[in-house]
gemmi code that builds the backbone of each chain (N, CA, C; Angstrom):
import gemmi

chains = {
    "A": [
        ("UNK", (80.272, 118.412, 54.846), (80.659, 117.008, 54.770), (81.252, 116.709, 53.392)),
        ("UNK", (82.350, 116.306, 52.822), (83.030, 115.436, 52.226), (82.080, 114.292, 51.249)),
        ("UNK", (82.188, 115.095, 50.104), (81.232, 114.361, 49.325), (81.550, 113.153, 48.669)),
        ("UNK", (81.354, 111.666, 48.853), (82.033, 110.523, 47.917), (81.871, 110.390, 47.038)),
        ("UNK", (82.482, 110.067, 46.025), (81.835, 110.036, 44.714), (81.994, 108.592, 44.193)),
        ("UNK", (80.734, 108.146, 42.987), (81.136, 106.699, 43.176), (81.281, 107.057, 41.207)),
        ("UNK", (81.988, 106.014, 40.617), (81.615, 106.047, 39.233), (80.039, 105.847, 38.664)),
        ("UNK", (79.969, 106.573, 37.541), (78.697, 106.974, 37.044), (78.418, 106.559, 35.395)),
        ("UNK", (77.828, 106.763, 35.033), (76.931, 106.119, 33.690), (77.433, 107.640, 32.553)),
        ("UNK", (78.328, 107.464, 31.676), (78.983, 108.840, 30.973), (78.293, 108.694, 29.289)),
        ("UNK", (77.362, 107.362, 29.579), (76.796, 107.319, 27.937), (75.726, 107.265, 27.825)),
        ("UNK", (75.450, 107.858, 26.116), (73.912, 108.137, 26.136), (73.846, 107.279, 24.938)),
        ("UNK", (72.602, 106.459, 25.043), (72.401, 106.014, 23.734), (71.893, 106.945, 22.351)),
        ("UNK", (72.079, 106.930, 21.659), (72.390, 107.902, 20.856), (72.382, 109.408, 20.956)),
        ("UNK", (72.083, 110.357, 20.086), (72.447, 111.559, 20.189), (72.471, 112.434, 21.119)),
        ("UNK", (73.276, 113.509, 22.001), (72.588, 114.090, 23.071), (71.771, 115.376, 22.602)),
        ("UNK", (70.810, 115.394, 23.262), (69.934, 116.494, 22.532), (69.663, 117.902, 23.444)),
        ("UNK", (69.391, 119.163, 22.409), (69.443, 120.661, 23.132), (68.818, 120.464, 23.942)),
        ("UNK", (67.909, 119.585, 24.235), (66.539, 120.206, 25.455), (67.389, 118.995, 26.587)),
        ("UNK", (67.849, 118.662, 26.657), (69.006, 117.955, 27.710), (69.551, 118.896, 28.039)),
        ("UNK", (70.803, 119.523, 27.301), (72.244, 120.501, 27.548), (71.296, 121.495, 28.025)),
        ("UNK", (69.940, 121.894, 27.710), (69.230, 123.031, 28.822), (68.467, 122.808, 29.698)),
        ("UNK", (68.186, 121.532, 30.120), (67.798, 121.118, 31.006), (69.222, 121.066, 32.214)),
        ("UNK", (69.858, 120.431, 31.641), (71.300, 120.419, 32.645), (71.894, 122.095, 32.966)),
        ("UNK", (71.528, 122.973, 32.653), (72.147, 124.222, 32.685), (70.973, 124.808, 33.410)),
        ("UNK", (69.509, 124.235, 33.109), (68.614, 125.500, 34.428), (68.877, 124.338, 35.634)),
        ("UNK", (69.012, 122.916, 35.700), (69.196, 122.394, 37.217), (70.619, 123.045, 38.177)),
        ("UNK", (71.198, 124.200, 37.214), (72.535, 124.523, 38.141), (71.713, 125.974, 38.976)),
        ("UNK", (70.723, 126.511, 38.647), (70.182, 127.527, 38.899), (69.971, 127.692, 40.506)),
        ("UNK", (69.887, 127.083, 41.107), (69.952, 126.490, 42.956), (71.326, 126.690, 43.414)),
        ("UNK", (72.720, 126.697, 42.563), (73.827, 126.045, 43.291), (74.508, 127.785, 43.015)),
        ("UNK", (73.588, 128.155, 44.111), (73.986, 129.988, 43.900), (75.467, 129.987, 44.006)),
        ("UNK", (76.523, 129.492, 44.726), (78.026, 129.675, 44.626), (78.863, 129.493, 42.948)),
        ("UNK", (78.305, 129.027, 41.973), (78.645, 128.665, 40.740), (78.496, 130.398, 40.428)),
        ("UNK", (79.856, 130.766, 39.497), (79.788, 131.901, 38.716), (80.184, 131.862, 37.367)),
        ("UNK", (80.189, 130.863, 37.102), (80.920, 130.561, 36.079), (80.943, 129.155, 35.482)),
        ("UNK", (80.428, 128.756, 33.780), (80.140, 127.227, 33.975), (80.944, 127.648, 32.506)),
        ("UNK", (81.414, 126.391, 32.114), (81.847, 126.024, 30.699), (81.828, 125.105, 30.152)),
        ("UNK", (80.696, 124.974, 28.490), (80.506, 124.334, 28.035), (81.272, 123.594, 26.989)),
        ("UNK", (81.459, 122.402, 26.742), (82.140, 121.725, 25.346), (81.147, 121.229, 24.967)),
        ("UNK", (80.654, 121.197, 23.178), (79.880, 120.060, 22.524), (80.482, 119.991, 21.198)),
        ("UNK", (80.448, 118.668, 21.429), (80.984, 118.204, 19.607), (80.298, 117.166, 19.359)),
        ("UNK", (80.074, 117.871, 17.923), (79.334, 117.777, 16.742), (79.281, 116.799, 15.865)),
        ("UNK", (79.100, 116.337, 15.008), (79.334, 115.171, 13.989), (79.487, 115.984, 12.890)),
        ("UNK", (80.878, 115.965, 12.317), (80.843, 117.031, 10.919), (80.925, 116.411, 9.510)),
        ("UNK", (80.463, 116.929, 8.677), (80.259, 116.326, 7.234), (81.457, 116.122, 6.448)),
        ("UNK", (82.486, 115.265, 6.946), (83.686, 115.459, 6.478), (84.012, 114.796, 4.949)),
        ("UNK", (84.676, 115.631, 4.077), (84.787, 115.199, 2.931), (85.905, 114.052, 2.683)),
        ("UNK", (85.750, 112.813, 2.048), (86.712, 111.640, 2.098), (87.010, 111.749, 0.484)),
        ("UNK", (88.002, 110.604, 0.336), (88.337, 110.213, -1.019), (87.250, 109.478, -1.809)),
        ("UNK", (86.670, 108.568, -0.491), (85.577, 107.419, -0.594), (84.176, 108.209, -0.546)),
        ("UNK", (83.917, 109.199, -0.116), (82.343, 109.928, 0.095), (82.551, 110.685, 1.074)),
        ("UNK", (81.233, 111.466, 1.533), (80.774, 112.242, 2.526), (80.714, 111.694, 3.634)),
        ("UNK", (81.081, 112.210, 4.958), (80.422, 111.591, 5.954), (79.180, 111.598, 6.419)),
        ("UNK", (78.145, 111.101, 6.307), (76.834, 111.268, 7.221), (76.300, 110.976, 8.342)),
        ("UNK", (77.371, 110.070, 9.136), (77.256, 109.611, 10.687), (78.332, 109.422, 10.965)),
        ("UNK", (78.026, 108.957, 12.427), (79.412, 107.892, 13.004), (78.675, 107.187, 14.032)),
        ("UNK", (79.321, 105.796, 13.840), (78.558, 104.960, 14.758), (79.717, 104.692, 16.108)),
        ("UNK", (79.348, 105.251, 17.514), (80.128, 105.019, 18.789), (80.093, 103.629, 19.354)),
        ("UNK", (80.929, 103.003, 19.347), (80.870, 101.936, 20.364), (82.303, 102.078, 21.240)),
        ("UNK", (82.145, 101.600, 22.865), (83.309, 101.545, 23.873), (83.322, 100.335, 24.470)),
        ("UNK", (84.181, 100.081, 25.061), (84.772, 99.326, 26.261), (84.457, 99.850, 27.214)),
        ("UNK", (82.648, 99.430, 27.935), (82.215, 100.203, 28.699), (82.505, 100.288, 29.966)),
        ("UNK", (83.014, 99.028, 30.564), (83.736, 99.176, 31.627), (84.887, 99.809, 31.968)),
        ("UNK", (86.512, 99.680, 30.948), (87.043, 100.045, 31.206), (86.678, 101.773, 30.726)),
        ("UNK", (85.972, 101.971, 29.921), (85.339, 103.475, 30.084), (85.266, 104.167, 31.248)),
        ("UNK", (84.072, 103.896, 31.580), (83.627, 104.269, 32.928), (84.719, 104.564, 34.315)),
        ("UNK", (85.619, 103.109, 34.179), (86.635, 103.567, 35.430), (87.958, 104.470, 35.234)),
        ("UNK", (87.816, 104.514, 33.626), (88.945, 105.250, 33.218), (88.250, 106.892, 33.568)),
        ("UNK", (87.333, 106.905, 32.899), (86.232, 108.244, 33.333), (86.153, 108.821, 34.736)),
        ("UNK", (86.054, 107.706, 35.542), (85.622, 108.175, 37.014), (87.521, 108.823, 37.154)),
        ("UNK", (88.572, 108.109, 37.474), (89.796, 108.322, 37.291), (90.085, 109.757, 36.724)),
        ("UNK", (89.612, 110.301, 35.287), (90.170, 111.648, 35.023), (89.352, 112.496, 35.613)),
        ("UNK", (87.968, 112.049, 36.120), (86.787, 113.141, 37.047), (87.758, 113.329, 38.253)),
        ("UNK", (88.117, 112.446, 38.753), (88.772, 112.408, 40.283), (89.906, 113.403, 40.436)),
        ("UNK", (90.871, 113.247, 38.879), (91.748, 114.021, 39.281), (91.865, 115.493, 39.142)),
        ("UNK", (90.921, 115.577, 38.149), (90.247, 117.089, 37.584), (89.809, 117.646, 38.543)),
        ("UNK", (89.193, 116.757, 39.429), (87.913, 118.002, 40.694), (89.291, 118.187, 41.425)),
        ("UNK", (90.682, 116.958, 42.239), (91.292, 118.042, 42.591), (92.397, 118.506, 42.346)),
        ("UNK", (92.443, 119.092, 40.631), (92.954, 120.065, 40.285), (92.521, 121.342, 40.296)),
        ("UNK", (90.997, 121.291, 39.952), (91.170, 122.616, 39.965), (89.729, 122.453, 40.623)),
        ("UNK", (89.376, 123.822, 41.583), (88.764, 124.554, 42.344), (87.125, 124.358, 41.819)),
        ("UNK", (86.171, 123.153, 41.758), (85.251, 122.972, 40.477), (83.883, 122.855, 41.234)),
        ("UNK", (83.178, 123.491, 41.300), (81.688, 122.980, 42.354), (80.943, 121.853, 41.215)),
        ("UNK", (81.418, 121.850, 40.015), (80.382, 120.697, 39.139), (80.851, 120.322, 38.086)),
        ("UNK", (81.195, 118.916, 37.679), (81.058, 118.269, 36.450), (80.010, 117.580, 36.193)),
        ("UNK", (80.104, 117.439, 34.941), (79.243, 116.422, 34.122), (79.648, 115.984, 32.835)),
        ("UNK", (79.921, 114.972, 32.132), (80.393, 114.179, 30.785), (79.457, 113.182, 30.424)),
        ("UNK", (78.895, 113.721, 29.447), (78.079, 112.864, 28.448), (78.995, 112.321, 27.137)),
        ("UNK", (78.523, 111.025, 26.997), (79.047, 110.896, 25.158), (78.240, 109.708, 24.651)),
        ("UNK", (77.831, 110.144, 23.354), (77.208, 109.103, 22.892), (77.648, 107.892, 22.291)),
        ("UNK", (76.641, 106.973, 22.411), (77.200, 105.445, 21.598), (75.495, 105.138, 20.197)),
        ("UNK", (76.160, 104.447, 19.557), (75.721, 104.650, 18.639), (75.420, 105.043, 17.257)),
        ("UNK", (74.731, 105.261, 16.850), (74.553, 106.052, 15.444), (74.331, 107.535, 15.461)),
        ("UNK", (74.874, 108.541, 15.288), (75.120, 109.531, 15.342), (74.818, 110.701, 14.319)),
        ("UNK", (74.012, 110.995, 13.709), (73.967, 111.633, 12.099), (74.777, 113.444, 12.699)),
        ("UNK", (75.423, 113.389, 11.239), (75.940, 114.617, 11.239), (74.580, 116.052, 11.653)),
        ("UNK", (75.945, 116.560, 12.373), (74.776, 117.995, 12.563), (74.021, 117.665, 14.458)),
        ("UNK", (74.399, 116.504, 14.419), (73.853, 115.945, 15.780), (75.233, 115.994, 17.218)),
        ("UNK", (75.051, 116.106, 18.585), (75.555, 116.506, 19.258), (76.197, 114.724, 19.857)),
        ("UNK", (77.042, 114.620, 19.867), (78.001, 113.409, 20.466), (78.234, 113.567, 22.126)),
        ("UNK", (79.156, 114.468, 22.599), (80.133, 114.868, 23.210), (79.750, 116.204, 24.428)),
        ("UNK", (79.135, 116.219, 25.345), (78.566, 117.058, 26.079), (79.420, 117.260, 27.387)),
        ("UNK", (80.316, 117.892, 27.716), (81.064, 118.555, 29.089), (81.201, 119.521, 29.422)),
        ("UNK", (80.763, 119.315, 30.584), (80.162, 121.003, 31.378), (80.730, 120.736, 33.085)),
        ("UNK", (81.366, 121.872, 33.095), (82.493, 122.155, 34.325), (81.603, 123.765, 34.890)),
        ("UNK", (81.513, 123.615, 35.692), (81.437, 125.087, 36.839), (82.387, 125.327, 37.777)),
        ("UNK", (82.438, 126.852, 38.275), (83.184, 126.764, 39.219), (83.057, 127.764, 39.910)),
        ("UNK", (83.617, 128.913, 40.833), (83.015, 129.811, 41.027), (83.255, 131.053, 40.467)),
        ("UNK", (84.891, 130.913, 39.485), (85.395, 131.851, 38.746), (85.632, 131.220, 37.689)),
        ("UNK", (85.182, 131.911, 36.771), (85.657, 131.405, 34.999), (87.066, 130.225, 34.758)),
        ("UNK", (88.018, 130.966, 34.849), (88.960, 130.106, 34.960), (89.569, 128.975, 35.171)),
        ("UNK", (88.956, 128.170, 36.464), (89.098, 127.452, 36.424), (87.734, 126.222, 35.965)),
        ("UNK", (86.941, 126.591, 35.161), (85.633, 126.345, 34.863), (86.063, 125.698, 33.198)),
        ("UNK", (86.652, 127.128, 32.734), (87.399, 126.777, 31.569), (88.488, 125.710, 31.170)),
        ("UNK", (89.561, 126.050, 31.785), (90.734, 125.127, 31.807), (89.984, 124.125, 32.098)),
        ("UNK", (89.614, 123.539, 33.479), (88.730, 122.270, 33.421), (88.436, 121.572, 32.453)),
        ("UNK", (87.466, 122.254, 31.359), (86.496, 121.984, 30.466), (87.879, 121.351, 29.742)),
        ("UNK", (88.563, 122.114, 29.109), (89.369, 122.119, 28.031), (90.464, 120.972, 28.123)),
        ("UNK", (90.932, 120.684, 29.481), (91.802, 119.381, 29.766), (90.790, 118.185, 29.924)),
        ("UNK", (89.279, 118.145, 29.927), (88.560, 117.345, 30.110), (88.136, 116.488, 29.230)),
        ("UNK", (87.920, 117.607, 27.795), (87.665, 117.322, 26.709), (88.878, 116.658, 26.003)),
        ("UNK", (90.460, 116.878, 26.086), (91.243, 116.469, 25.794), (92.135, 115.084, 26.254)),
        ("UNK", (91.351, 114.943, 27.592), (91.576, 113.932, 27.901), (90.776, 112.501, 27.661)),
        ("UNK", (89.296, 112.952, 27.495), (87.884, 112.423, 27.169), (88.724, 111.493, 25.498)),
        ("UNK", (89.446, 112.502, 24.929), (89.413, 112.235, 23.438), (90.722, 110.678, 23.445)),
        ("UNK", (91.640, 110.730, 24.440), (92.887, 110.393, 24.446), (92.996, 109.189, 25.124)),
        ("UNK", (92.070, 109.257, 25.901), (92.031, 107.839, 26.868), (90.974, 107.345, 27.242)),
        ("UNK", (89.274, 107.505, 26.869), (88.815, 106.640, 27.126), (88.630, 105.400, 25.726)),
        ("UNK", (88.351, 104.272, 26.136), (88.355, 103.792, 25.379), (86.821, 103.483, 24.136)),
        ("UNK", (87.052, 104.612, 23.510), (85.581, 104.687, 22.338), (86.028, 104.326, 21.303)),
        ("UNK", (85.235, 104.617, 20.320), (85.582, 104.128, 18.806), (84.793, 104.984, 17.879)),
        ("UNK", (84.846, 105.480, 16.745), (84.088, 106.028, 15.781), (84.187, 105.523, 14.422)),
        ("UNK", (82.984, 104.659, 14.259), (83.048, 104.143, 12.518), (82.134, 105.514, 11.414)),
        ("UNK", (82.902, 105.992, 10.899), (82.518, 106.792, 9.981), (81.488, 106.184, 8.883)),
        ("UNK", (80.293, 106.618, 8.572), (79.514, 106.264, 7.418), (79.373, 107.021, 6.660)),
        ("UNK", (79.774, 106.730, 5.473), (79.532, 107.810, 3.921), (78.759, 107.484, 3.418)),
        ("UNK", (78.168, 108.608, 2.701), (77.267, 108.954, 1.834), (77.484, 107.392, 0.535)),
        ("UNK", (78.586, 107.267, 0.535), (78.860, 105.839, -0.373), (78.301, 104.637, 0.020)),
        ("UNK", (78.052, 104.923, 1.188), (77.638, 103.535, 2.248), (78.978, 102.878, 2.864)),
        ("UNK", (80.212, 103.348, 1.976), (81.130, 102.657, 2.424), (81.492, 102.886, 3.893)),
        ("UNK", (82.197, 102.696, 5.106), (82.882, 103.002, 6.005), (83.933, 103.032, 6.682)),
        ("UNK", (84.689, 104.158, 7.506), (86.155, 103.590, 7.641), (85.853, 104.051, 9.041)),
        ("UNK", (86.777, 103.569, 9.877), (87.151, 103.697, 11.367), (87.725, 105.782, 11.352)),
        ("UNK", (87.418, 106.263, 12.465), (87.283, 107.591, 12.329), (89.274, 107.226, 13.325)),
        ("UNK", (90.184, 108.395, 13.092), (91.172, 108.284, 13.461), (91.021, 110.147, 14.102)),
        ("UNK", (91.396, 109.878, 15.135), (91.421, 111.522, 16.195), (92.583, 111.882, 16.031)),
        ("UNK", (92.626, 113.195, 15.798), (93.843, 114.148, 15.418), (94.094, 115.151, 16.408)),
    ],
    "B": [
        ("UNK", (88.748, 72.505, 33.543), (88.895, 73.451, 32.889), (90.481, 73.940, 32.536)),
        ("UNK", (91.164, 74.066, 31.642), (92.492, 74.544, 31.739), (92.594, 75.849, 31.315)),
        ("UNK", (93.930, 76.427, 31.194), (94.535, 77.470, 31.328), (93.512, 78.379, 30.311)),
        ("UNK", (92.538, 79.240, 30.541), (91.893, 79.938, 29.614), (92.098, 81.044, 29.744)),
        ("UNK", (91.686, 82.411, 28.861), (91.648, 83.178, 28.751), (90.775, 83.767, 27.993)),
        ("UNK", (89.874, 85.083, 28.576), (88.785, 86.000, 27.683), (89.809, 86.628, 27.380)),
        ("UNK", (89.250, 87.186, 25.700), (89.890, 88.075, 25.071), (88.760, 88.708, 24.438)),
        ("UNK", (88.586, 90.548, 24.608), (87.506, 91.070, 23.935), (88.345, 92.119, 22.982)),
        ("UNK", (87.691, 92.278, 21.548), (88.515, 92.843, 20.790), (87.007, 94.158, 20.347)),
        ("UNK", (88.131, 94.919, 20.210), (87.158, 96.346, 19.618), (87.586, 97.052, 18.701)),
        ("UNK", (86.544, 97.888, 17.944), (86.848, 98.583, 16.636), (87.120, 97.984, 15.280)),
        ("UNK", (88.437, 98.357, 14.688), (88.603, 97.864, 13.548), (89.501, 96.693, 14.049)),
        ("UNK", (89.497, 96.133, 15.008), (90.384, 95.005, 15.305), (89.290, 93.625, 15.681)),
        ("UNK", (88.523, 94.073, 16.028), (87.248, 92.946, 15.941), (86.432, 93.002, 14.859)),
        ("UNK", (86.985, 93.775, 13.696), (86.074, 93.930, 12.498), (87.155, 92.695, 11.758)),
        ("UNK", (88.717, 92.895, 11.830), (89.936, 92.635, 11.317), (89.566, 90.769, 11.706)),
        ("UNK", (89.271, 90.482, 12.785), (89.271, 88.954, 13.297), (87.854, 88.727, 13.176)),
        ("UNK", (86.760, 89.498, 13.002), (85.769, 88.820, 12.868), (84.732, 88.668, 14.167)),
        ("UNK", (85.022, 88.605, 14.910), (84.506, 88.789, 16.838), (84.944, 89.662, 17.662)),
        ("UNK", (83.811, 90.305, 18.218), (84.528, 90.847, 19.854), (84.635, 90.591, 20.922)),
        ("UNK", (84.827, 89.138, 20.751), (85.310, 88.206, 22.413), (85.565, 86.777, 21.752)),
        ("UNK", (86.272, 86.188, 22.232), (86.929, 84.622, 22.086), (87.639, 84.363, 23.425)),
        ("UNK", (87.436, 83.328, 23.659), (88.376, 82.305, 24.525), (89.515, 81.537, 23.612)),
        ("UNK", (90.833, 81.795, 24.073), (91.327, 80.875, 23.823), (92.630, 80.436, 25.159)),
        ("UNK", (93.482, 79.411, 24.798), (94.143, 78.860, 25.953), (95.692, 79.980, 25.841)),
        ("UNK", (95.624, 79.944, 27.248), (96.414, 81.675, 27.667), (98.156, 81.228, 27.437)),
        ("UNK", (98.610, 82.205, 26.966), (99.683, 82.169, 26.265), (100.972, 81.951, 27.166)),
        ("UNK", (99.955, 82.837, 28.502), (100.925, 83.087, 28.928), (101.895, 84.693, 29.890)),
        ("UNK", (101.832, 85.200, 28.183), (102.207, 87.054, 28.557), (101.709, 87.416, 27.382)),
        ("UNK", (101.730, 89.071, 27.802), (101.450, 89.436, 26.441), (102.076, 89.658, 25.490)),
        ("UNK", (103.330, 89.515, 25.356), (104.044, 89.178, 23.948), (103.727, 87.977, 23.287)),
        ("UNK", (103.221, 87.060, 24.369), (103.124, 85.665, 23.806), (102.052, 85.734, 22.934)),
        ("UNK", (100.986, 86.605, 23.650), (99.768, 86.623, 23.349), (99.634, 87.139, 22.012)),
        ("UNK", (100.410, 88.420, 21.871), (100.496, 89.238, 20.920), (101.001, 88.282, 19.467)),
        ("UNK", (102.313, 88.008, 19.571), (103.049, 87.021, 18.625), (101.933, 86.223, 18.332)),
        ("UNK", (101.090, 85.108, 18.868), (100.135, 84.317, 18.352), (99.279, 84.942, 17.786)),
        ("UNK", (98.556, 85.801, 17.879), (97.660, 86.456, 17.776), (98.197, 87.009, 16.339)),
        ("UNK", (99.156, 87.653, 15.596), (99.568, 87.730, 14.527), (99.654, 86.710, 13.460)),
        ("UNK", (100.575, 85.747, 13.757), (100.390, 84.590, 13.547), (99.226, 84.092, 13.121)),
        ("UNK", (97.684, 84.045, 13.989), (96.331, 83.296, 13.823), (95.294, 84.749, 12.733)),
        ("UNK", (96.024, 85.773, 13.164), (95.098, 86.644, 12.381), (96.377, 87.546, 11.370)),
        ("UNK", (96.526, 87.125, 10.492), (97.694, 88.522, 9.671), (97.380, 89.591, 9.049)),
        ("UNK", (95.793, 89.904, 9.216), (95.323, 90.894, 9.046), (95.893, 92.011, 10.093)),
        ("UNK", (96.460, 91.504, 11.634), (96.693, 92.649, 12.152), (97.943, 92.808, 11.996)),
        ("UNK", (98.363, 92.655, 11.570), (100.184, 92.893, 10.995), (100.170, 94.445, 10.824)),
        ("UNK", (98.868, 94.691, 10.101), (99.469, 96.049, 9.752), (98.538, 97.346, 10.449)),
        ("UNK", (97.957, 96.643, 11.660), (97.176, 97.354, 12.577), (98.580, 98.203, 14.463)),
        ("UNK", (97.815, 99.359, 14.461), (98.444, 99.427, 16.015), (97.634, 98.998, 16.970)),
        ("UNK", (97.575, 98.317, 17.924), (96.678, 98.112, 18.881), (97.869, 98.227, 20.518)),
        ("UNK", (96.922, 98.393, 21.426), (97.360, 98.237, 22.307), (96.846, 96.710, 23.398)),
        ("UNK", (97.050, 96.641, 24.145), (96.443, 95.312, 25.649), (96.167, 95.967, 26.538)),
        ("UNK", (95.067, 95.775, 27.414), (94.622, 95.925, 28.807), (94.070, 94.521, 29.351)),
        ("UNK", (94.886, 94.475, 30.906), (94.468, 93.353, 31.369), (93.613, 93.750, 31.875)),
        ("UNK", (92.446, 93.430, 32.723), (91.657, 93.660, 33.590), (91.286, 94.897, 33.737)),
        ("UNK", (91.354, 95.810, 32.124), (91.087, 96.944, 32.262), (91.937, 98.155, 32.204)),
        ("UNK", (93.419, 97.595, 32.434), (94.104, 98.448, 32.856), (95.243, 98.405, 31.423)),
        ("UNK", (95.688, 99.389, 30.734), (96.256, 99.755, 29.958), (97.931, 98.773, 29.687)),
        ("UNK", (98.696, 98.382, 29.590), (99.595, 97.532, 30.165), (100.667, 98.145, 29.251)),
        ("UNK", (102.198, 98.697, 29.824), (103.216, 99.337, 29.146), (104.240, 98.540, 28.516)),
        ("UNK", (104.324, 97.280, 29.461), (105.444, 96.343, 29.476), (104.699, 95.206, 28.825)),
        ("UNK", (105.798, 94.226, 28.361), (105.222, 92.583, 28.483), (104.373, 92.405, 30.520)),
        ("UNK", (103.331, 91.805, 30.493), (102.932, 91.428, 31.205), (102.225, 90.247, 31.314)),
        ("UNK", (102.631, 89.421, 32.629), (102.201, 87.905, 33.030), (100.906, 88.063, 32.987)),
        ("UNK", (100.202, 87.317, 32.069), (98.839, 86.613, 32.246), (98.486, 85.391, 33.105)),
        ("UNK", (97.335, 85.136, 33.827), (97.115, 84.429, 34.565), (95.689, 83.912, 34.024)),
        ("UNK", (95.614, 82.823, 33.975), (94.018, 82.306, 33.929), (92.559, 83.043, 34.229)),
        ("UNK", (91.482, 83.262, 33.494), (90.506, 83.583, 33.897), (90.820, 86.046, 33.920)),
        ("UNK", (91.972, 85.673, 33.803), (91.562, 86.811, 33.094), (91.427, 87.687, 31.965)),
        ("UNK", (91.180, 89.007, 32.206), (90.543, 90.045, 30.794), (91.203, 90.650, 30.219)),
        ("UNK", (91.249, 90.402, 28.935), (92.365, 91.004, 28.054), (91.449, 91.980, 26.938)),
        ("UNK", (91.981, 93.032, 26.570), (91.212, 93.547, 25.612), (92.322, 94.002, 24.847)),
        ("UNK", (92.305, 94.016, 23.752), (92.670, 94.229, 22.166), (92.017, 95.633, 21.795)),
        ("UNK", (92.791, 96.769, 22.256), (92.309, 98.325, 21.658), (93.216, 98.289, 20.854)),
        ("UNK", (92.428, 99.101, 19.227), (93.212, 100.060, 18.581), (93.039, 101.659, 18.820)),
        ("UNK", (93.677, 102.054, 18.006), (92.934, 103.764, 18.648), (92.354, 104.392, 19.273)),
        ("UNK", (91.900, 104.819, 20.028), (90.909, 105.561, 20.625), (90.196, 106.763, 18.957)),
        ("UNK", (88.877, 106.709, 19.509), (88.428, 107.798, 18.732), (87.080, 108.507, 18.985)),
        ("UNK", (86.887, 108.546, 20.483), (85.752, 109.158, 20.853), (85.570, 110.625, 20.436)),
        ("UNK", (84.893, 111.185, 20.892), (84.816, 113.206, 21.475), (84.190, 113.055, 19.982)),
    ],
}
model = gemmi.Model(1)
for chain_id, residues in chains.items():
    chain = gemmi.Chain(chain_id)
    for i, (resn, *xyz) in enumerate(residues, 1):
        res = gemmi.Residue()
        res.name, res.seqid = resn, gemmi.SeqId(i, " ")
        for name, pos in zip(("N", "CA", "C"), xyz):
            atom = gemmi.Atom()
            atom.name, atom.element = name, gemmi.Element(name[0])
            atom.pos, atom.b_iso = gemmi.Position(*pos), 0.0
            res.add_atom(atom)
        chain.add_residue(res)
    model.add_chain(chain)
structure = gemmi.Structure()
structure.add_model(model)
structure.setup_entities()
């Protein structure tokens, strides 16, 4: 049967944490047709400014138009490519460096398309939903984070 | 009630005006919207932002209608 899919909840209030990303990786352990899963996580990095260090970033979105923009690149991803499972996490919030933001995980039954998945997912995640990142330095000062 | 309009602003563009939502009386389109909106705030003069009506990203000038949702994005900067 033809599975529906409805839009889903893609945020976590703050950080996503290891015992999650392995919790989500032994619940695939049942879905014996999966041969292949691929992970993305990004990080919060200590980036050096003119103004200070970075030591966080605080996430806030446009959670609605998030979400339907989200469900929209899920929709077209599953049929592009050949995928028995997604999942997209991202956090909102305060974020300290060294801490996990950004969690997408694609399966499939051959690498390939598990990968590519991942990799147009993450690139699309970055480009069009609508998030935000306020950078906090070590100065206290802060600037709006700009994606490259 | 007359011609209104929500407007929700995010990032450094609701840092730039001070709020992330106002009502005010609808312009119209969004050039109209836009032009005033410079005009009332000249802090964004030197901002990029984009419009979504009702969510939806908007390429062109587009007709506004009463009672609906406008949002004021700058950048994206999730992941």
């Amino acid at each position: 049967m033809e599975k529906v899919r409805s839009p889903k909840n893609i945020f976590v209030q703050g950080p996503i944490l290891p015992e999650k990303i392995a919790q989500s990786i032994a619940n695939h352990a049942t879905k014996t047709d999966i041969g292949g899963h691929s992970i993305f996580l990004g990080q919060i990095r200590a980036d050096e400014k003119p103004e200070g260090k970075v030591i966080a970033i605080e996430y806030t979105c446009y959670e609605e138009m998030a979400l339907e923009k989200a469900f929209e690149i899920r929709e077209e991803i599953f049929a592009k490519y050949p995928l028995t499972c997604m999942h997209i996490y991202h956090s909102l919030g305060e974020i300290k460096v060294g801490e996990i933001c950004l969690f997408v995980f694609t399966s499939s039954k051959h690498r390939k398309a598990a990968m590519q998945a991942c990799d147009e997912l993450v690139e699309r995640i970055k480009a069009e939903l609508p998030i935000w990142g306020k950078e906090i330095l070590d100065s206290s000062a802060t600037q709006w984070k700009v994606n490259t | 009630m007359p011609d209104q309009i929500r407007l929700k602003a995010f990032g450094m563009l609701a840092e730039k005006i001070g709020t992330d939502s106002l009502e005010i009386e609808n312009p119209g389109s969004s050039e109209a919207l836009r032009r005033q909106l410079l005009q009332q705030f000249p802090s964004l003069q030197t901002l990029t932002f984009r419009m979504a009506v009702d969510r939806k990203i908007i390429q062109a000038e587009t007709d506004i209608s009463a009672g609906q949702e406008i949002a004021l994005l700058p950048p994206f900067s999730g992941g």
